[in-house]
Steps between C-alpha positions, in 0.01 A plus 500: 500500500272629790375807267463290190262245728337803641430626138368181437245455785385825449422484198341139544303701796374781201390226242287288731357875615421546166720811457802395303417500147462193298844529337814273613736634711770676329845353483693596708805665548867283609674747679885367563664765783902467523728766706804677344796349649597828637211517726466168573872559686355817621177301682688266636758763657298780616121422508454109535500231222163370609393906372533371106204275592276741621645744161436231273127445623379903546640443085323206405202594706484886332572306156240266540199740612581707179543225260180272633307653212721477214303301191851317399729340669857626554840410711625818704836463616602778737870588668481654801830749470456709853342589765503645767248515836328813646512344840755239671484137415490304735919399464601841550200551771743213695820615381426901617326465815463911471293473227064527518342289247237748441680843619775416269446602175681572223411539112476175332391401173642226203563403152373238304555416142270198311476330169170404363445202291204381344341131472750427225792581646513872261641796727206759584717746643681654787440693764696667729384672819682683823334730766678601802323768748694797467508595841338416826215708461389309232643143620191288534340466873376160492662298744672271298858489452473467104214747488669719261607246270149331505417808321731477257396146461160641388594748240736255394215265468247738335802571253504148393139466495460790250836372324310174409173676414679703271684205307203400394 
């Protein structure tokens, strides 16, 4: 909710400046985010159930920020199959003492799947997306323990975003 009131305000903020354009704001976009039962046994194991949350947001956040412009509106709804984290979460930072949150690495990534549907209910399409850094050389450096996955979040997003524009 924080991004959609953000998107809001600043685009309240570029109106009163005088820069929006005179046009209403475009629908916008329902994203619904759900985790494959799979992984949601494999968070709550290994990385930390409260790590869905912060999955689920990086999604709807990347999905939102792509979508803000769409000129219809649609309902995305997005499973979250796997992931995994380039760096330790903060579970298995307390569970392996050894372990350095930002020295240890290792090549993370995920896959997401969505189904778009438009204001009537009609199925757009689906998309399908999964990115994992194939080694460590190319495992993202941000220091972040999803930071691989957050970029497959964004080409997963940009491939829904181009999915829609292309269903018309």
């Amino acid at each position: 909710m924080r991004s959609l009131a953000r998107l809001c305000v600043t685009a309240a903020w570029l109106s009163l400046a005088g820069v929006a354009d005179a046009e209403a704001p475009a629908p916008a976009a329902a994203v619904e985010v759900s985790i494959a039962p799979r992984f949601e046994a494999e968070l709550k194991n290994t990385y930390g159930a409260d790590q869905g949350e912060v999955l689920k947001r990086a999604i709807t956040d990347a999905l939102a920020s792509r979508l803000a412009t769409r000129a219809r509106a649609v309902r995305v709804e997005v499973v979250l199959e796997w992931a995994k984290p380039t760096h330790p979460t903060p579970l298995q930072l307390e569970r392996e003492p050894g372990l350095d949150f930002l020295r240890s690495i290792s090549p993370g990534g995920a896959d997401l799947r969505a189904t778009l549907h438009g204001a009537d209910g009609r199925e757009l399409g689906q998309v399908s997306y999964s990115y994992y850094a194939p080694d460590l050389h190319l495992a993202s450096r941000a220091g972040e323990a999803w930071a691989d996955a957050r970029v497959s979040i964004g080409r997963f997003a940009d491939a829904v975003a181009r999915k829609l524009s292309s269903s018309g």
